[in-house]
N, C-alpha and C positions, 0 to 999 in steps of 0.2 A: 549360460553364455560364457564364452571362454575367457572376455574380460572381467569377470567378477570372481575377487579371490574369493571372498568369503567371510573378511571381515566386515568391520562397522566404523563409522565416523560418527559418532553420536545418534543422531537418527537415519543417518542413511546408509546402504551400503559402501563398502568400499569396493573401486572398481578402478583397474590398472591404467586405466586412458585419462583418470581424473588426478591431474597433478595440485592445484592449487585449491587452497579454502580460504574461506574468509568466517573470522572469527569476531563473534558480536554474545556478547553477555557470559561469557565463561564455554562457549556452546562453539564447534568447528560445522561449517553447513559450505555444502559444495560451493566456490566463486566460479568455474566453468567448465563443466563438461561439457556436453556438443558445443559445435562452434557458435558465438554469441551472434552472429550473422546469420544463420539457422536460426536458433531459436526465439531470436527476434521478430520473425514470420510466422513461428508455428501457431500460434494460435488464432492467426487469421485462413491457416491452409490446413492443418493435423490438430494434431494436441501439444500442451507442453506439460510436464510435470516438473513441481516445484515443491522444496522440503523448505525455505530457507525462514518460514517464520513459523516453525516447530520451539514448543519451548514451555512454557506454563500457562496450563488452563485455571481459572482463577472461578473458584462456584461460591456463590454468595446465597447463604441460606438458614431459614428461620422466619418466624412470621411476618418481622418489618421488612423481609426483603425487597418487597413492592413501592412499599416507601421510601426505602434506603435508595433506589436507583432514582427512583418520581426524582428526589432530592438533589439525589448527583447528577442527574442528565436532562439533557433540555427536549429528549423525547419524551412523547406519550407514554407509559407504562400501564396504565389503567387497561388499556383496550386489546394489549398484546397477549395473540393466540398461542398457549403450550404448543410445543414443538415447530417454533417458527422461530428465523434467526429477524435482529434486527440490527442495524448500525448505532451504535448509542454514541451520543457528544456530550462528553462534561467539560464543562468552563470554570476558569478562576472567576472572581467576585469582582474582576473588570470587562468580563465578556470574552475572552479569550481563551482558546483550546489548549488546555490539559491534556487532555485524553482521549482520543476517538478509539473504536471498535469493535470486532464480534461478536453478539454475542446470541446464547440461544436460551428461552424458556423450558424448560421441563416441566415445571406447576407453578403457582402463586407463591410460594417458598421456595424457589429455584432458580437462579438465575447463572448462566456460565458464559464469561467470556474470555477470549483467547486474546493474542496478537496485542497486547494493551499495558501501556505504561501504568502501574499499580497505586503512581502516590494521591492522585487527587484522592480513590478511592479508601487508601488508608489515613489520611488527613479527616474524612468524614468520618470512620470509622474508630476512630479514636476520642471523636466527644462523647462517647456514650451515650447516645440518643437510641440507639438500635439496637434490638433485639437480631443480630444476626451475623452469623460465622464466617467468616471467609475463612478458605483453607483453597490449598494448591496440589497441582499433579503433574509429570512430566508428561506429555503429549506429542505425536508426530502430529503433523498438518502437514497431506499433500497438497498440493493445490493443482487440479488438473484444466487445460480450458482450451476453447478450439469446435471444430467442427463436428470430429472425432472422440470428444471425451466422454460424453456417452455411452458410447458403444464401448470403448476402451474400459469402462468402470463398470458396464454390466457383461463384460468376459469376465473381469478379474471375481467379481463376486457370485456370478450365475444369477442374478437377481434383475428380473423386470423392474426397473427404475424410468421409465416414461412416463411412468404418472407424477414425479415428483416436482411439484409445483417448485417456482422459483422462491426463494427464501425459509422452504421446505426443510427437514431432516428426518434421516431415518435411519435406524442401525439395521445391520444386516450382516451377514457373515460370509467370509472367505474360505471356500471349498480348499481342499488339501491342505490348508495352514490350521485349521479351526481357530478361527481369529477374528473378532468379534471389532468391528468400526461402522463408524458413524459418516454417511453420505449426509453431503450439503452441497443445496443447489444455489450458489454462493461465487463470485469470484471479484476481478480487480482488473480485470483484461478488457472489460466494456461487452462482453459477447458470451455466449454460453462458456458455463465454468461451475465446476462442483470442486468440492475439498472434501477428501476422505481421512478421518482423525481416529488414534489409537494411543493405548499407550506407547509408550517410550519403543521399549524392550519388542515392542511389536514391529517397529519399524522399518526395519534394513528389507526382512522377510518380505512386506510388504509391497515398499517399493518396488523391489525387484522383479516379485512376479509384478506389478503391474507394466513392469519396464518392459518383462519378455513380454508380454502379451501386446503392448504397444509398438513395439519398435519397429515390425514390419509393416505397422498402420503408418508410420511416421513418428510417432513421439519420439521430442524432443526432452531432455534434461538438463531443465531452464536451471543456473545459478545467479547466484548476488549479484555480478556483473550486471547481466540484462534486467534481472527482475524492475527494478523501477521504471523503466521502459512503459511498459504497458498501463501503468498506473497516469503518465502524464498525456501517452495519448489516446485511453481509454476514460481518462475523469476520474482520477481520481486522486486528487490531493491526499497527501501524509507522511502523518505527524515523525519527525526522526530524518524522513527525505524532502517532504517539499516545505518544511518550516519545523520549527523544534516547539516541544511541548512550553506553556507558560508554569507549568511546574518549575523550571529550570530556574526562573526570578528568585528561586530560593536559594540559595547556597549550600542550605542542609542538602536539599536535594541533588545538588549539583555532585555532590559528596557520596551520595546515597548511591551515584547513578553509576552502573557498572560501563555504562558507556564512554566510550570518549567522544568530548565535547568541545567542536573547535567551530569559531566566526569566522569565516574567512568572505572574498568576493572581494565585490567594490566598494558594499556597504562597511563603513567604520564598525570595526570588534567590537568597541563601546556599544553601539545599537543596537539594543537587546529588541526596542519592541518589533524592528523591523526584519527579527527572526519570529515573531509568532504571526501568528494568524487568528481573525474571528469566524464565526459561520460565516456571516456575509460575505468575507476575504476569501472565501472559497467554494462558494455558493451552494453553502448550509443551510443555508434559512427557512430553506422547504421542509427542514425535519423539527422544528424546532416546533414547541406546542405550548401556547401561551396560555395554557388551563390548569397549571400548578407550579407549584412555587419550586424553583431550582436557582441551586447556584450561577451568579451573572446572569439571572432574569434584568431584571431593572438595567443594566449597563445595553446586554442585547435585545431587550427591547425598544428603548432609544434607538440602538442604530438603523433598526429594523423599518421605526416608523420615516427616518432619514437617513437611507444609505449614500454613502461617499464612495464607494471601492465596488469593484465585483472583477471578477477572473475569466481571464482570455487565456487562448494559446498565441503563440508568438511563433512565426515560423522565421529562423533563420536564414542567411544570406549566405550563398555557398561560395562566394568570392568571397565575401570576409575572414568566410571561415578557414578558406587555405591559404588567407592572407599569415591568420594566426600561426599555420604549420612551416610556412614558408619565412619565416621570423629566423625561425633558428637557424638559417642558413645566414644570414646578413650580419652585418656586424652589432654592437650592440645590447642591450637585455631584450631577450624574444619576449613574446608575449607567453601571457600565460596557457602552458599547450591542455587541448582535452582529451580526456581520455576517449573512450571509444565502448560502447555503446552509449554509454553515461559520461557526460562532459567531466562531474565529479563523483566521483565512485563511492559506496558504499553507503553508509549514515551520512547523508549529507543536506540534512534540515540548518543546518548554522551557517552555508555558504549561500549569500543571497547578492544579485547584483543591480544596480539601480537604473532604469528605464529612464529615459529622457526623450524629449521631443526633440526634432532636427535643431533646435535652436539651444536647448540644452537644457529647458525648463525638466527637472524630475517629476514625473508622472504614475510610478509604479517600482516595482518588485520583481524582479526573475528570478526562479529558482526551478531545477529539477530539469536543467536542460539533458536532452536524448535525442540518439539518435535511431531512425527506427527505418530496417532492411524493408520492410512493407513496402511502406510509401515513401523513403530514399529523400527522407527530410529530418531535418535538427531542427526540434521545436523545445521550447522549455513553456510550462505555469508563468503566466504574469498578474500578480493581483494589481489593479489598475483604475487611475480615477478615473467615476464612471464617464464625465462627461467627453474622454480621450478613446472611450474603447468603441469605434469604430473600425469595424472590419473592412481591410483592403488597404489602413490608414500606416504607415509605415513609421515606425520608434526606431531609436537606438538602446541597443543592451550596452553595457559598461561591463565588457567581461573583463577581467581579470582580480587579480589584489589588491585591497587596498593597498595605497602607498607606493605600490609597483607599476609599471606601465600597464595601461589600460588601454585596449581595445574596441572601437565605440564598432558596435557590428550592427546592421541596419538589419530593420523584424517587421514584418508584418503581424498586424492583426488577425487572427481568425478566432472562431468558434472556437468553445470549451463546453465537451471534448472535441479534437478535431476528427478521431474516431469514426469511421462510416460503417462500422461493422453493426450487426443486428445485436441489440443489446440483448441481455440473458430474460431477464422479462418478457420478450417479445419474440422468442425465438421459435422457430416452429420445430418443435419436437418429433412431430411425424417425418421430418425429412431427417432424423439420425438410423441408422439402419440398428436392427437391435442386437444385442451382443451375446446375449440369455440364449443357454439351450434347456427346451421345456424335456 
């Protein structure tokens, strides 16, 4: 393609149209090639392709490794089949999320997961209880998803991939690169979605032929701008965007963390807890398996038996919302303006704003507000007292800064996810056309 010089931005190509990145843990990953208004839609109409949580795959292994996760995460580990990916959640010793993420089995001494803040798991790994290694690797992660990703992933690799069950992996190799990666039928978008993982140095190559082979299909090349998008109105809450790790209560950690870490919103800086979240705060608690002993059992199983909270979508008010852009014309302090596709851009688990009833009783939490070209609505995550989260029931959000004027923007209730797309689970595989020449 005549836009791609030939370099490299760490795992991606470098390509002349793509002027901006955004930089998260030492690591530069595209902030926007195609337009974020594209790729906001493709994966409910094409594919999209995404690098942006490429970075260290973390393999835990040795004989206690089975134990050593049993320990750390509130899933089942016993019953989990080799060569299947699962969601893991570990909690601090109050019930609250650490750490959520990827990961996949290899054997019973095996265990690798990506995309995951590392301390809860180095905090356990340092009593010396366990027999078992952790060592690290640098990794691309594409993340491809849409209608079309499919087909797009069996051109790039010639490989019949319809048989790959949802939660599925499978290595296979890339014709003319001879290049060895791993398919996962995996994603974050709510709807068919695979992530093809490699090393480092394999990356750029990668991408790229997938790009030429997609781009006549439609693929788009989703960056950091859009990417949380799909996360709040496909379901799925996370840790960094839609609330920050309870790791963070530490201060070593806070120190540790290569990230920057700022509270901002309505809610007061001081309020740390109303930056984390529990399973239940985000309706976890289906994964959770009360048949062994894990860190914040006894805290989350309390709340379990008497939950107070559970998570809605909040769809925004489109007059308020240009009430907000129309600020800055008047005299005054404007309100605080949003960005665009993402109200607040980037890592923004620390920015949470407080829900109130039309009278002004506080009720809830917004965080992770988006805006999404699809369906041509602003919705954000509201974790929410259960007895207020009637759908069609209308809140006020408290957008802005503390201390600064604040914006009271009126929200409806909906369903979480608000997502109508055919989830990845359920999707019918026979209607992907195949990409493979036999």
């Amino acid at each position: 393609m005549e836009d791609y010089i030939g370099a490299r931005v760490d795992y991606e190509p470098k390509y002349k149209d793509v002027l901006t990145y955004f930089q998260n843990i030492g690591n530069l990953y595209t902030w926007e090639a195609d337009p974020w208004y594209e790729t906001c839609k493709s994966w409910a109409e094409t594919c999209y392709i995404h690098a942006g949580i490429s970075g260290a795959e973390i393999t835990f292994q040795g004989k206690d490794a089975q134990a050593f996760l049993s320990k750390l995460c509130m899933n089942n580990i016993s019953k989990w089949k080799n060569g299947k990916n699962k969601h893991l959640v570990m909690l601090d010793e109050e019930g609250l999320i650490a750490a959520h993420c990827l990961s996949m089995k290899d054997d019973d001494n095996t265990y690798r997961i990506t995309a995951a803040l590392p301390f809860a798991a180095m905090k356990l790994l340092e009593t010396g209880a366990y027999d078992v290694k952790m060592t690290m690797r640098d990794i691309f992660v594409f993340q491809f998803s849409g209608p079309k990703s499919l087909t797009i992933i069996e051109k790039l690799t010639n490989t019949n991939l319809h048989d790959l069950a949802f939660l599925q992996f499978r290595k296979v190799s890339i014709p003319g690169l001879n290049i060895e990666v791993e398919v996962n039928r995996i994603g974050m978008s709510g709807t068919l979605a695979y992530e093809i993982r490699g090393l480092k140095e394999d990356g750029p190559n990668v991408y790229h032929a997938a790009y030429e082979i997609g781009k006549p299909m439609g693929l788009k090349r989703l960056g950091w701008r859009s990417y949380p998008v799909n996360h709040a109105f496909g379901g799925y809450p996370q840790v960094t965007v839609s609330f920050e790790s309870a790791s963070y209560k530490d201060s070593k950690v806070v120190e540790m963390s290569p990230a920057n870490i700022s509270y901002t919103g309505s809610v007061e800086p001081e309020n740390l807890r109303a930056r984390f979240r529990t399973p239940v705060e985000v309706g976890w608690q289906w994964m959770a398996k009360l048949d062994h002993d894990f860190i914040g059992r006894k805290a989350l199983e309390k709340e379990m038996s008497n939950p107070q909270k559970m998570i809605v979508s909040l769809i925004w008010n489109p007059e308020d919302i240009l009430d907000v852009q129309a600020s800055l014309y008047g005299e005054g302090e404007p309100y605080k303006q949003m960005e665009y596709p993402c109200c607040v851009p980037g890592m923004c688990g620390g920015h949470q704003d407080y829900v109130t009833t039309r009278d002004g009783k506080v009720i809830g939490l917004s965080s992770s507000a988006v805006y999404s070209s699809h369906y041509h609505k602003m919705i954000s995550e509201c974790t929410i007292d259960m007895e207020y989260a009637k759908e069609c029931e209308e809140v006020i959000v408290k957008w802005g800064d503390y201390g600064k004027r604040i914006k009271d923007i009126r929200a409806v209730i909906a369903k979480f996810p608000l997502n109508d797309l055919v989830e990845n689970k359920n999707y019918d595989i026979s209607s992907c056309p195949y990409g493979f020449e036999e």
